[in-house]
N, C-alpha and C positions, 0 to 999 in steps of 0.2 A: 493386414490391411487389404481390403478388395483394391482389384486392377485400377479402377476408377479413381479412386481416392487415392491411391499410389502416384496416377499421374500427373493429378494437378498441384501433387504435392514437392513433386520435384519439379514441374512447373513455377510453381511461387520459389524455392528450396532456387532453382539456377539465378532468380533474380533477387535474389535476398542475399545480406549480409550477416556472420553472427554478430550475436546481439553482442558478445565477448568485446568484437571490435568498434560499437557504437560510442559516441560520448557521452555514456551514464554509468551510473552506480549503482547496483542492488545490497540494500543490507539488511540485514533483521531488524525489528522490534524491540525496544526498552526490557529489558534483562534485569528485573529491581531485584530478584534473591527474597522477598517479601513482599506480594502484592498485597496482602491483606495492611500493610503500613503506605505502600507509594500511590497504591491503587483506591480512590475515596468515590462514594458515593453524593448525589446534589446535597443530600443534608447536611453531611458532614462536612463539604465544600461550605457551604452556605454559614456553617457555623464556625467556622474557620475566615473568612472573610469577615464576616461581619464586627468579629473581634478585632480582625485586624486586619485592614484593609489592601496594606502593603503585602500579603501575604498569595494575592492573586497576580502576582508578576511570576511566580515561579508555580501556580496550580494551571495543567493545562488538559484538554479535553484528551481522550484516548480512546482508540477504536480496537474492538478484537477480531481476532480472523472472522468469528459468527456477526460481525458487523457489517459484513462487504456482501451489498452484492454488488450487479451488474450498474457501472457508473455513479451509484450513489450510497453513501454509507447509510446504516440505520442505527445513527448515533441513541445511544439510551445513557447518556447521563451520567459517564463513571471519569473521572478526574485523576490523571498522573501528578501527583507532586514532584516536579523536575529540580529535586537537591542533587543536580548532576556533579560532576567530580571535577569538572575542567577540561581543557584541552592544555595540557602544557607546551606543548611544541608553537602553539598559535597565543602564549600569556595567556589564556581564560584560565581566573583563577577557578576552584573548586566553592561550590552556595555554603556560605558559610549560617547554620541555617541556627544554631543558638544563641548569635547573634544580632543577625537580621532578623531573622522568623521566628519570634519567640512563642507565636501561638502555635506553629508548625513545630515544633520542637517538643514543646507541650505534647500535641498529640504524638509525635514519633518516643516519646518517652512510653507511653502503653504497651512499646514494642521493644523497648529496650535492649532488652539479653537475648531474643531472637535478632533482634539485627545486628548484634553486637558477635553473634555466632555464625552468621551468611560466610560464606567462604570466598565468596567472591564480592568484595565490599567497596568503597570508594576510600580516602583519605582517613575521613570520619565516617561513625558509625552511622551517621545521618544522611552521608552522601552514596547517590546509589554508583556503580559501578562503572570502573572506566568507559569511555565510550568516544572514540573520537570522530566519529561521525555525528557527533549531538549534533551538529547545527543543520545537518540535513534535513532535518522533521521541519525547521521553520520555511523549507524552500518548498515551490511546487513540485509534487511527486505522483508517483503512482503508487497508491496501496491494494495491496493483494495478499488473500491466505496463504500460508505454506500450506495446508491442506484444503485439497476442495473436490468434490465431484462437478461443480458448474461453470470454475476458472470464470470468477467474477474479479473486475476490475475497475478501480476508483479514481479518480483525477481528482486531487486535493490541491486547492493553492496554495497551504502553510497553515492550514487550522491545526492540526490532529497529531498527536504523536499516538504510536500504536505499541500493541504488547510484542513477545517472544515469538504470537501465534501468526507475524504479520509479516510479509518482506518487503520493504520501499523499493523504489526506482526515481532515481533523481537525475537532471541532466536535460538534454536537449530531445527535441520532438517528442515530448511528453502528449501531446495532443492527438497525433498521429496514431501514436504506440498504445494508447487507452484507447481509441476508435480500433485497432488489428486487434488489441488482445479481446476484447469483449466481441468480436466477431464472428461468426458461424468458419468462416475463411480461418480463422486460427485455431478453434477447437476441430474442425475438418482435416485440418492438416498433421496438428501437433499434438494432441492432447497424448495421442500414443508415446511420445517424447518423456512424458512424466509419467514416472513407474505407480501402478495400482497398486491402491490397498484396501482396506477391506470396506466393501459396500459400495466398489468404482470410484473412490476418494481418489483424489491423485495428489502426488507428492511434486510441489513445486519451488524443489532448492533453487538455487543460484547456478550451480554448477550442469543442472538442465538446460536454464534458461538460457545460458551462456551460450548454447548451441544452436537454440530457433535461428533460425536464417532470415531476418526482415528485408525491403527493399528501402532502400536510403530514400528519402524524397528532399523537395526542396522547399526555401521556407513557406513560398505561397503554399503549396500544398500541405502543409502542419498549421496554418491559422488556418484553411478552411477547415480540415476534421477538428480541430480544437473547438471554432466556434459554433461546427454538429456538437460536441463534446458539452460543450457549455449549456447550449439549448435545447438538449435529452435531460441533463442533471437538473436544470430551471423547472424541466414540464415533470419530470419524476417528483422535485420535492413539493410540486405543486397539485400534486396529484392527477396529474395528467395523461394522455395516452402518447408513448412516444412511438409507436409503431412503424408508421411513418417514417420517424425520423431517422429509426434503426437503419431501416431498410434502405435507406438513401445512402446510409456508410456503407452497407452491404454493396449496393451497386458502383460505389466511388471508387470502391476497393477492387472489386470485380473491372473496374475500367483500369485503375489503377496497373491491375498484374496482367490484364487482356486476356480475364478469362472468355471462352465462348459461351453461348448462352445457355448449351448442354452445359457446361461445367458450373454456371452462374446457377443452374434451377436444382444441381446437385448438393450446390455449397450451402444455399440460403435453405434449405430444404431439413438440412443435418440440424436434429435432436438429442440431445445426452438424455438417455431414459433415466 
């Protein structure tokens, strides 16, 4: 890492916290052992509904790592069947899905003796794999690839459940933490934090993550970048230029860590080729 970039790194790095110690969760993605059975496409959504209407309380949208980029997903259409397994410790029983879902059941019948041979299964052959963090997908989170060369990041307020390829972030200052990670200030600082592979891809476990060094803030300052947050994802899905707006979290942040303006025309400046 050049001298330069070293030193505002442990500039931000003295006023930051790890993330380890923050109040949130990072977990992976829905692990169904079968996605060609959990993982459906609009039409077979559509056909599945339609027969049975009740059958859309447990069909829900899902995003892949190649889904994310910066701030906003590029949802394309592919449907998790959520026959989760339960939480036993919290009484949620397990989707009882041949009895309830009997057009869901129907279609997971195609798949039978392949799910029936997953190694890693739920209760029934119909129910996908323990998970006790299921209820986090429906809270606001932060979705982000395990793999990425561009460390894109998403602010979801409970639509989306995501695959294996995906790692949530649940919990407090979610607003904030989506304004740093999508920053030139965080790929500036850390991107070297997550080990390369091949093609500049980088690898972003949990167990990296756990070491960024963030600076705590307070609650006014997590609505303001929440509601930057809000009103980049509004002008993106609208097809808008958010340029602007970026660059307004770029400089909030830069006031934020008190960079100087040498280090602010360094930071905003940095490119991942």
């Amino acid at each position: 890492m050049p001298a330069d970039a070293a030193k505002i790194k442990a500039k931000v790095e003295a006023q930051g916290l790890e993330l380890r110690n923050w109040n949130i969760q990072i977990n992976y993605g829905i692990k169904t052992g079968l996605n060609e059975a959990f993982i459906i496409d609009n039409t077979t959504r559509n056909a599945i509904i339609e027969n049975s209407p009740k059958s859309a309380e447990i069909i829900r949208p899902i995003l892949r790592g190649r889904n994310i980029s910066p701030y906003v997903a590029n949802y394309n259409d592919l449907w998790l069947i959520n026959s989760h397994n339960g939480i036993k410790e919290k009484g949620i029983l397990p989707i009882d899905v041949k009895n309830n879902y009997p057009v869901i059941y129907d279609h997971f019948m195609k798949f039978r003796e392949k799910l029936i041979r997953r190694q890693d299964k739920g209760d029934h052959w119909t129910n996908l794999r323990n998970c006790a963090y299921i209820e986090e997908f429906d809270k606001p989170k932060i979705i982000y690839p395990n793999m990425t060369k561009y460390l894109p990041f998403v602010y979801d307020k409970g639509s989306y459940f995501t695959n294996q390829k995906c790692f949530i972030i649940t919990g407090h200052y979610l607003g904030y933490l989506t304004a740093f990670f999508n920053s030139n200030l965080f790929k500036y600082c850390f991107r070297e934090n997550f080990p390369e592979l091949l093609g500049g891809t980088r690898e972003l476990s949990k167990i990296f993550f756990d070491e960024i060094r963030v600076k705590p803030v307070d609650e006014k300052t997590e609505s303001d970048f929440l509601s930057l947050v809000n009103k980049i994802q509004d002008c993106k899905l609208n097809g808008m230029n958010t340029v602007d707006l970026e660059m307004l979290v770029q400089k909030k942040l830069s006031e934020l860590y008190q960079l100087s303006d040498e280090e602010f025309n360094l930071v905003s400046s940095f490119k991942i080729d």
